[in-house]
N, C-alpha and C positions, 0 to 999 in steps of 0.2 A: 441634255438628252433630246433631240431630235422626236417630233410624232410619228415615223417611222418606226424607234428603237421603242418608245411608249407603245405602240400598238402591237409588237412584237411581244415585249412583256408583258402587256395586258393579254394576249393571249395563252401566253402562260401562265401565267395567274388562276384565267379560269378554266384551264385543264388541272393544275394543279386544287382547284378548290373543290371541281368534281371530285379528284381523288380522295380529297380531305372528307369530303361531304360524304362516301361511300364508306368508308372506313369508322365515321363516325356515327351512321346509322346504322351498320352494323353493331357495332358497338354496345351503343344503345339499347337495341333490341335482344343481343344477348346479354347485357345487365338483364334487363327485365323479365329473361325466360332462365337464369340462372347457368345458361351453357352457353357455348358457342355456338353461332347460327348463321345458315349463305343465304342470308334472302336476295329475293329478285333484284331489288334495287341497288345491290352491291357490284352485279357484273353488269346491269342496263349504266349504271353509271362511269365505271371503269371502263367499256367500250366505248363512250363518247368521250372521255378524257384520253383514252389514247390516240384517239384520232387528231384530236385538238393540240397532243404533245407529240406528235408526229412532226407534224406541220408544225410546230414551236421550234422543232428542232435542227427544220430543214434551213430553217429562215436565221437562227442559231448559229450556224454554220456547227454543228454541235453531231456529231456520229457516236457519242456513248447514249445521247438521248433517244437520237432515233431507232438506234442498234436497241435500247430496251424495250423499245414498244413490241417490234416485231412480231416474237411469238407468244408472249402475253396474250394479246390482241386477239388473235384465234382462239385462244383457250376462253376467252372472255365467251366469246361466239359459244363453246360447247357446253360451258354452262349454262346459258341462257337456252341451249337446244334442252338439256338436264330439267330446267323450268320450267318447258313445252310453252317458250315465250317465244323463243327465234321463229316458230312457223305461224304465228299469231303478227307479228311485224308487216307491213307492207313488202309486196315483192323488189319494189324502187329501190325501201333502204336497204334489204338482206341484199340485194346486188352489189350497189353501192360501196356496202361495207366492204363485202368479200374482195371485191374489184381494188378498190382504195391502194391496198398496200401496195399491190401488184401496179398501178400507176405512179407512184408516189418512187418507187424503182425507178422505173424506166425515163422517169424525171429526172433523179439523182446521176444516174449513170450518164443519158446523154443530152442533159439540161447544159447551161452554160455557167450560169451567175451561180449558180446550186450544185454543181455537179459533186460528185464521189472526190473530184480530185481537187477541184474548188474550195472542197471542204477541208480537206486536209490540209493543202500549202495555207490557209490562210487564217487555220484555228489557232487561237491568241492560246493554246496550251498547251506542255509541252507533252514532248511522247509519252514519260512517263507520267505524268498526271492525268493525259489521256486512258493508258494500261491500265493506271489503279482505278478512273473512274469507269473505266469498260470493265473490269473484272466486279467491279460492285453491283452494275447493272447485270450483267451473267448471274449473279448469286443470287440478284433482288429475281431477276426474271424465273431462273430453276424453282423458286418458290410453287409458281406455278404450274408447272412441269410436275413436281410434287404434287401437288393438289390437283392437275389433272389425273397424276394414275391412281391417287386415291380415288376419285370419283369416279375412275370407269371402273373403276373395282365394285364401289357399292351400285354402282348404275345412277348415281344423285351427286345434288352437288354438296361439297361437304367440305369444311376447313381444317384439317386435321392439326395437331399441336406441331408438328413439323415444321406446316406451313410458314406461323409465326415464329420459329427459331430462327430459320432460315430468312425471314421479313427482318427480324433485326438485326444481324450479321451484314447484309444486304444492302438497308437502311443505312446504319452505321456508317459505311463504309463511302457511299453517296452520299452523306450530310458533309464527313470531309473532302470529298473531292469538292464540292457546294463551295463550300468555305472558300478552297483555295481558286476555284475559277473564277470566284466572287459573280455566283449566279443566284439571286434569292429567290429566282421561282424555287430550285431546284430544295433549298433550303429551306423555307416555309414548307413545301407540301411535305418533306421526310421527317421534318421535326415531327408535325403532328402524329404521325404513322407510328411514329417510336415508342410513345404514349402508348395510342390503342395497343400496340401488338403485344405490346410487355404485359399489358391487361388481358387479353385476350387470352395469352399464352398460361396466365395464371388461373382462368375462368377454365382452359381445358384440361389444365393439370389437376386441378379439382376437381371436376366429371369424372379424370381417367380414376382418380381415386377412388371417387365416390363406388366405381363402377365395380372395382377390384373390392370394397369391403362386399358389394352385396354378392 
């Protein structure tokens, strides 16, 4: 392996350990408060790990990665609005951020070594393993979607039991495209995720309970 293809993976590494790292303080914290819980540092850290697997993925030659960040990514942004943390940020980064994807496009499309089509003729997978790993990333992302209109509902940000069903359906399904592309970022960061959500899922199935005897 080339320090080229090192610094490529090490960068996915630590987007994927952001992700890890978010899910597992979440986690944590709702162990300790007995329910499910969105804190701040769940989507402040998922914002900078999608940015980081953006760009993992451009370099990837990889369009089920980059294709999952997408809309994620803004949802991440409206949480954090939900926090009253996004206008507390510097003007630089909330630009920056916003701007990013909308560059990171116009890269892709009429970039050369990177380009949309670049990517395609020369991804080491086939169509079908592409399909099923883009339809996994579709499910992993709708997650969010979910959880966005949960939260403009309540006006906050909020993880609904949904959320994590659809997390491991999603998951699942990205762990074996992982396998077969033979990508261990991709792999390490969904194993971990699988854990928490199955727990997590079981922490709000338990609240909803709790909720329903009183």
């Amino acid at each position: 392996m080339s320090r080229s293809e090192m610094g490529v993976y090490g960068l996915g590494l630590v987007a994927q350990g952001l992700f890890s790292a978010r899910i597992l303080v979440q986690w944590v914290k709702s162990e300790r408060a007995g329910q499910v819980l969105s804190p701040t540092s769940f989507w402040t850290f998922s914002l900078m790990a999608s940015f980081l697997l953006m760009v993992y993925g451009a370099l990837r030659n990889d369009l089920v990665i980059i294709g999952g960040q997408v809309i994620s990514y803004f949802i991440y942004m409206r949480n954090l609005q939900f926090k009253d943390v996004w206008v507390e940020l510097p003007g630089w980064v909330r630009w920056s951020s916003v701007l990013f994807p909308a560059m990171a496009v116009i890269w892709l499309i009429f970039g050369d070594e990177y380009s949309l089509g670049s990517i395609w003729e020369h991804s080491k997978a086939s169509g079908a393993l592409v399909a099923w790993g883009g339809a996994g990333q579709v499910i992993f992302t709708l997650r969010f979607v979910y959880q966005w209109y949960f939260s403009e509902l309540a006006q906050e940000s909020v993880l609904p039991n949904g959320f994590w069903v659809i997390s491991l359906i999603g998951s699942l399904m990205i762990v074996s495209y992982a396998v077969l592309r033979l990508d261990p970022v991709l792999f390490l960061g969904q194993v971990v995720g699988v854990v928490a959500y199955t727990r997590n899922l079981y922490l709000g199935l338990r609240q909803q309970a709790a909720g329903q005897r009183t």
